[in-house]
VEXLOGU-196659 format. One line per 2 residues: number of its first residue (from 1); their letters; for each residue x negated, y, z negated of C-alpha. Coordinates in steps of 0.1 Angstrom, whole numbers. Layout:
// residues N
NUM> A> X:Y:Z  ...
This chain:
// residues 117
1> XX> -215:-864:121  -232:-870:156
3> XX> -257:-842:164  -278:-837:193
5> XX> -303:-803:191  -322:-789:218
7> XX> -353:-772:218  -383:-757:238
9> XX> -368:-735:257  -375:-705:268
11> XX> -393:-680:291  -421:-694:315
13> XX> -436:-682:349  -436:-701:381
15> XX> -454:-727:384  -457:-731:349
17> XX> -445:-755:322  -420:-759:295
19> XX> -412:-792:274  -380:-799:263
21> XX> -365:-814:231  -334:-831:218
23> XX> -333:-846:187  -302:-873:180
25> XX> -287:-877:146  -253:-895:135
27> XX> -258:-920:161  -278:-956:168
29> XX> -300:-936:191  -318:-967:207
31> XX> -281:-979:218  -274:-949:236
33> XX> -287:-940:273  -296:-904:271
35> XX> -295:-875:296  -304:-840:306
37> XX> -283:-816:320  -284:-779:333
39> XX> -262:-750:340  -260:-715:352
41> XX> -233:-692:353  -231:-700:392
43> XX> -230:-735:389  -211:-762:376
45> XX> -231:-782:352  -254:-804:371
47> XX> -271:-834:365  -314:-830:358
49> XX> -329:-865:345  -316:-898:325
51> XX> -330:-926:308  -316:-956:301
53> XX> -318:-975:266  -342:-1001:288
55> XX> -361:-968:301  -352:-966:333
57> XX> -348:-932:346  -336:-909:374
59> XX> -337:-880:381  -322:-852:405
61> XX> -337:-844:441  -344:-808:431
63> XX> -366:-818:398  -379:-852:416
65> XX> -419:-850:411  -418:-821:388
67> XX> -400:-831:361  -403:-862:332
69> XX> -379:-876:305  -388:-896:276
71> XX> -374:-907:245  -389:-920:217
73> XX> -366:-942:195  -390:-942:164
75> XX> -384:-901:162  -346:-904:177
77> XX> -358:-878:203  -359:-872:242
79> XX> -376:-851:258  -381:-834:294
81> XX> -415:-826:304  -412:-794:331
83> XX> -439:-790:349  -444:-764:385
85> XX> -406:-750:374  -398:-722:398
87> XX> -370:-694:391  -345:-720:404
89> XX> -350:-739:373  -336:-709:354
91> XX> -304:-730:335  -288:-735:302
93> XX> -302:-774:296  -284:-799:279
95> XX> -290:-834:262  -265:-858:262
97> XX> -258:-892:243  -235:-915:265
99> XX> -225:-951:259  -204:-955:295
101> XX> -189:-989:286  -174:-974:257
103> XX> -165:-944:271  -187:-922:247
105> XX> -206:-893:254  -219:-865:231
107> XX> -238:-831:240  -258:-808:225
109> XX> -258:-767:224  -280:-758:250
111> XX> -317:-747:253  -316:-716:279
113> XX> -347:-722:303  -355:-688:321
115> XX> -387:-687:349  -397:-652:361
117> X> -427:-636:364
């Protein structure tokens, strides 16, 4: 059974900094790329930061310069390093497991990230 969990969320003030988790199980985790996604009730679910099996990564314009993903293969974990996050960062985030040329993807449950002071 393919899990991915989130973790780490919760409330921070501007300009402060959170660090995300998502542990994989279930799946060859240094096979998959791996990806973080957010959401609010206002938006559709938008795309926040990936990383490639080679370790390449992008990331949106929004959290360009703010924000870092990493994996670790060893530990079967990614995470997302937010740093200066500002009320717009406010989200539901998500971790996903995608292998495009297969046509796989998985998600996690969500980690709700709130900023407010």
């Amino acid at each position: 059974q393919v899990q991915l969990v989130e973790s780490g969320g919760g409330l921070a003030q501007p300009g402060g900094s959170l660090r995300l988790s998502c542990v994989a199980s279930g799946i060859a985790f240094r096979v998959f790329d791996m990806g973080w996604y957010r959401q609010t009730p206002e938006k559709q679910r938008e795309l926040v930061a990936t990383i490639t099996t080679s370790n390449l990564t992008n990331y949106s314009n929004p959290v360009k310069g703010r924000f870092a993903v990493s994996r670790d293969n060893a530990k079967k974990t990614i995470y997302l390093q937010m740093n200066d996050v500002t009320p717009e960062d406010t989200a539901v985030y998500y971790c996903n497991a995608r292998q495009p040329q297969y046509g796989i993807i998985y998600w996690g449950q969500g980690t709700q990230v709130i900023v407010s002071s």
